[in-house]
Residue frames as a rotation matrix with the C-alpha (Angstrom) as fourth column:
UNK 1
0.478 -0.852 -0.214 138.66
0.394 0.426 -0.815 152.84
0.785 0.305 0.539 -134.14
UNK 2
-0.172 -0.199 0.965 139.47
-0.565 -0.782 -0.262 155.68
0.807 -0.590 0.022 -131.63
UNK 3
0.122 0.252 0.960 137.92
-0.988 -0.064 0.143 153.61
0.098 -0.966 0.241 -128.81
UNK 4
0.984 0.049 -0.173 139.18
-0.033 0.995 0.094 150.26
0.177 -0.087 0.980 -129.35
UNK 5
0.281 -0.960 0.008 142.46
0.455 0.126 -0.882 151.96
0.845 0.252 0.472 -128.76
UNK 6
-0.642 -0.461 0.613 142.27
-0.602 -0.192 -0.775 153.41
0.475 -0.866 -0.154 -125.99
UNK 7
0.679 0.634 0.370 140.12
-0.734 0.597 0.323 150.28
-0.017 -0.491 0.871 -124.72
UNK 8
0.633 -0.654 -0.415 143.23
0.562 0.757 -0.334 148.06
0.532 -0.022 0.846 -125.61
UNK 9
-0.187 -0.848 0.495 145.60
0.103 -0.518 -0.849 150.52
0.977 -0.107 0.184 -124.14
UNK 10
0.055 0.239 0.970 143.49
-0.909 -0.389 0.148 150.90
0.412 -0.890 0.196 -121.00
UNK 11
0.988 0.114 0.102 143.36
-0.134 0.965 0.224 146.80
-0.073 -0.235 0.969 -120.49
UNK 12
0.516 -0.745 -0.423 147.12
0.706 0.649 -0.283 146.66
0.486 -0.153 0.861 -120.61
UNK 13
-0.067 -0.264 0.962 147.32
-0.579 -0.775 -0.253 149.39
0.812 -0.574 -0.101 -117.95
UNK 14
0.345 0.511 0.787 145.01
-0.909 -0.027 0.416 147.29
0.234 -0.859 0.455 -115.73
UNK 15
0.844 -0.335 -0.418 146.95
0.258 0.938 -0.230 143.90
0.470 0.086 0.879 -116.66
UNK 16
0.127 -0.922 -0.365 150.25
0.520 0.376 -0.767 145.37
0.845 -0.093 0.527 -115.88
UNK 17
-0.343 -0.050 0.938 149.06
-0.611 -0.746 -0.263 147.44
0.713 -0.664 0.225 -112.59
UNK 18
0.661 0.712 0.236 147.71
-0.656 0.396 0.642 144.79
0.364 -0.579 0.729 -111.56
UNK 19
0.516 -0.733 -0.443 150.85
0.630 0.675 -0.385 142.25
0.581 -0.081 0.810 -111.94
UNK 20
-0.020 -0.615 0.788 152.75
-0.066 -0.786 -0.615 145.01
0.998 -0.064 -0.025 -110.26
UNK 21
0.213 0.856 0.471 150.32
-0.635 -0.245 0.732 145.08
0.742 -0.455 0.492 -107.61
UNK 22
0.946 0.294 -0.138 150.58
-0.206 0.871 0.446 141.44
0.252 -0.394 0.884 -106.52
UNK 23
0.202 -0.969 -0.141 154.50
0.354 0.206 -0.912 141.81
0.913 0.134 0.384 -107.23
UNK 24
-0.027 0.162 0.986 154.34
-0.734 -0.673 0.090 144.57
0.679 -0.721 0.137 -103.86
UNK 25
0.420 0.731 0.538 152.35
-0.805 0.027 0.592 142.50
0.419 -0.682 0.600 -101.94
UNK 26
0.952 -0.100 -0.291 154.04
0.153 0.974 0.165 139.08
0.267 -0.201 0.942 -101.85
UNK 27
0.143 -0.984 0.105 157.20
0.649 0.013 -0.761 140.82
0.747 0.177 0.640 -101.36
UNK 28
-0.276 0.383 0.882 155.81
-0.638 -0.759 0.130 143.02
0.719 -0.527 0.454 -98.56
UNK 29
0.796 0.602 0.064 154.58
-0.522 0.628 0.578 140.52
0.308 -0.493 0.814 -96.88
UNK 30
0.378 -0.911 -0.162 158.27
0.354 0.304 -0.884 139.10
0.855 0.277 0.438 -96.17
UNK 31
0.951 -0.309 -0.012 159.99
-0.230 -0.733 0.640 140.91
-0.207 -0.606 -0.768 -93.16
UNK 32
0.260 -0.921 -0.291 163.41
0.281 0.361 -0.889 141.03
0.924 0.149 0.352 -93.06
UNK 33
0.925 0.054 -0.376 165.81
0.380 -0.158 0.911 141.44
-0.011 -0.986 -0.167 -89.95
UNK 34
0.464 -0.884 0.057 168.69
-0.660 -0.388 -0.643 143.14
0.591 0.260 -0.764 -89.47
UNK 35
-0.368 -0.737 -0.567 169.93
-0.718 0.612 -0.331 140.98
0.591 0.286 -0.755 -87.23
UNK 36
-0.601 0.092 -0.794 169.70
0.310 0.942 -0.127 137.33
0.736 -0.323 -0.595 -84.94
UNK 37
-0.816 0.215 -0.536 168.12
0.486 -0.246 -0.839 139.24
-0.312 -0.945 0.096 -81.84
UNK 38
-0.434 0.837 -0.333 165.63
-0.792 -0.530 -0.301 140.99
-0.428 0.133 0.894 -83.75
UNK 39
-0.464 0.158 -0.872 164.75
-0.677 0.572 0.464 138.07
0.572 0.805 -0.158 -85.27
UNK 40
-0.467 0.194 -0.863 164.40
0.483 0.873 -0.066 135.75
0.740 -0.448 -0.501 -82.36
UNK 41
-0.895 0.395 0.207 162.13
-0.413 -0.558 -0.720 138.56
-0.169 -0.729 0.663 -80.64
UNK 42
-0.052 0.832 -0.552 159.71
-0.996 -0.006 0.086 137.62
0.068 0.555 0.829 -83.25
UNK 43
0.664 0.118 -0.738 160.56
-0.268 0.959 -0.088 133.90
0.698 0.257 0.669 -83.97
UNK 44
0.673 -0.407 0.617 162.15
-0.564 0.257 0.785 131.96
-0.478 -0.877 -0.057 -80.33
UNK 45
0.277 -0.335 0.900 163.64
0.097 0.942 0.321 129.12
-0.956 -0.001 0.294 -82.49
UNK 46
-0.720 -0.654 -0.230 164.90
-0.239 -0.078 0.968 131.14
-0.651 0.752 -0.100 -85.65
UNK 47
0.302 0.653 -0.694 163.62
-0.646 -0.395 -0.653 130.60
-0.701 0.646 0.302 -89.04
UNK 48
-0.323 -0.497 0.805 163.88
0.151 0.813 0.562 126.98
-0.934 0.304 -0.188 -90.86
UNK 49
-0.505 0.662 -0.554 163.32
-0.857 -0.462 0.229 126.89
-0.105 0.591 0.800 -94.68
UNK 50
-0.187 0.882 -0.433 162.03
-0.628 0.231 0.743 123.81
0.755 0.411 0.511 -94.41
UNK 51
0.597 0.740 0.310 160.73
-0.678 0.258 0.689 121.10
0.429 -0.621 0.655 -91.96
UNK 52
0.972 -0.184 -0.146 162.95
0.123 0.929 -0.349 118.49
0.199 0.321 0.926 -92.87
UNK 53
0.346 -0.929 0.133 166.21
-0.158 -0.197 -0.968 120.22
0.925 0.314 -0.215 -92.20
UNK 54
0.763 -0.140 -0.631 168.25
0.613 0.466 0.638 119.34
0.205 -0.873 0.442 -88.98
UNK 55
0.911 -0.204 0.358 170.56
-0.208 -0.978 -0.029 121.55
0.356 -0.048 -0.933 -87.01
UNK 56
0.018 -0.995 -0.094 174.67
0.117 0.095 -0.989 121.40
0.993 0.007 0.118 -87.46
UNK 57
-0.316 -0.832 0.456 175.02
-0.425 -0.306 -0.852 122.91
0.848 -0.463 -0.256 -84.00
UNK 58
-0.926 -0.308 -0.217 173.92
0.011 0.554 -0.832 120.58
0.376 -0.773 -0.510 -81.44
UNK 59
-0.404 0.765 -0.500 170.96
0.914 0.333 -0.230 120.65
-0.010 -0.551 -0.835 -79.40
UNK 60
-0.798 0.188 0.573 168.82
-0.164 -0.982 0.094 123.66
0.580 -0.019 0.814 -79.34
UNK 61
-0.829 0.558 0.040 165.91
-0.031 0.024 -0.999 124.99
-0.559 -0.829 -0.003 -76.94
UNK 62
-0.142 0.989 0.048 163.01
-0.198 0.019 -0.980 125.78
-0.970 -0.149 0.193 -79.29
UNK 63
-0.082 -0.154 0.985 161.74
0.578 0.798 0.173 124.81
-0.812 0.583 0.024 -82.40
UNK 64
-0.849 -0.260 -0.461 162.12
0.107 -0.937 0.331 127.07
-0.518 0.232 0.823 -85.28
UNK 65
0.246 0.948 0.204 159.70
-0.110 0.236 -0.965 128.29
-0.963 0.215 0.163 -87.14
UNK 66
-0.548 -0.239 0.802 159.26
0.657 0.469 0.589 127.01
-0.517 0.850 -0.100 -91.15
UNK 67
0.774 0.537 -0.336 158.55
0.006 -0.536 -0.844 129.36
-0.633 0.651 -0.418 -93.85
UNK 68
-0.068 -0.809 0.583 161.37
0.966 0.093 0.242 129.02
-0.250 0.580 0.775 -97.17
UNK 69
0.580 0.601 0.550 159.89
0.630 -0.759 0.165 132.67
0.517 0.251 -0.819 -97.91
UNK 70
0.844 0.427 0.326 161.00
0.055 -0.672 0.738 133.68
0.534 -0.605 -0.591 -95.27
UNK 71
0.476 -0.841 0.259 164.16
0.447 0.484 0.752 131.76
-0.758 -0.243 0.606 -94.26
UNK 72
0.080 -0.462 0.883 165.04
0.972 -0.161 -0.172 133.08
0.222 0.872 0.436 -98.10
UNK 73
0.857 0.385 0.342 164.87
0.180 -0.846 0.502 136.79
0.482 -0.369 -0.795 -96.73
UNK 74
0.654 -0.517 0.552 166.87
-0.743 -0.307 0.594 136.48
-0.138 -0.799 -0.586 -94.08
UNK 75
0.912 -0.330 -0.243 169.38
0.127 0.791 -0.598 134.07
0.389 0.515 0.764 -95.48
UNK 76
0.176 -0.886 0.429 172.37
0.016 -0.434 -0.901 136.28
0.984 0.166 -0.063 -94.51
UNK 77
0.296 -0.180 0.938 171.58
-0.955 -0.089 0.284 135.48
0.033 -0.980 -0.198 -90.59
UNK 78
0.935 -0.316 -0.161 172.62
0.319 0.948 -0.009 131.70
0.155 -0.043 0.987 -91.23
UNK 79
0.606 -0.790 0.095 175.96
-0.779 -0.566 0.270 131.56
-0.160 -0.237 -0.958 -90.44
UNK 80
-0.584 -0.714 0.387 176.85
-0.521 0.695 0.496 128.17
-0.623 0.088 -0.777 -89.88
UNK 81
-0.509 0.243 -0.826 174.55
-0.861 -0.136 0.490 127.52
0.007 0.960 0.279 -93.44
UNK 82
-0.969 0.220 0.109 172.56
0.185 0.947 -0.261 124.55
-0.161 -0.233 -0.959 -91.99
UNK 83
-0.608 0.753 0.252 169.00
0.163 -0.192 0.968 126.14
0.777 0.629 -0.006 -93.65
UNK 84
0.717 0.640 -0.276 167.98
0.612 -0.388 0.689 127.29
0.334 -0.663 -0.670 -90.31
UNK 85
-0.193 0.019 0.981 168.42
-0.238 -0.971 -0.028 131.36
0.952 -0.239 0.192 -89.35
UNK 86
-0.278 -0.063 0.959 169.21
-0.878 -0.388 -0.280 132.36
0.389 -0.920 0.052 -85.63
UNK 87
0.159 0.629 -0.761 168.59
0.056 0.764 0.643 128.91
0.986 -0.144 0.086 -84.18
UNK 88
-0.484 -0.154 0.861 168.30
-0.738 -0.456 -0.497 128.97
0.469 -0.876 0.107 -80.33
């Protein structure tokens, strides 16, 4: 009886270390920027969340890059709220 309890107790150690785990990682795996210039060191053309989206301000030089992950991060560098970050 003793060891089916701490055999259930030890399996919902490794179930919920493990969800934890993965919770870290996929959120790690994110960057964020403080702001538009760090951002467009990394990415030239900003940060679209998706392909499909078109840009409010006019022409632009480069193309951004897509990731919604990521675009969802750095949400607060949109300004003029057209679903693309730092465009350039």
């Amino acid at each position: 009886m003793l060891k089916k309890a701490l055999l259930m107790g030890l399996c919902v150690v490794c179930i919920g270390g493990g969800l934890a785990a993965s919770t870290a990682t996929a959120e790690s795996g994110v960057k964020t920027f403080k702001n538009c210039t760090e951002l467009n060191k990394v990415y030239k053309g900003g940060v679209a969340q998706s392909a499909s989206v078109k840009n409010k301000g006019g022409k632009t030089k480069f193309k951004p890059f897509v990731s919604s992950a990521l675009y969802n991060a750095n949400k607060k560098l949109d300004r003029d709220k057209d679903l693309i970050a730092c465009e350039k």
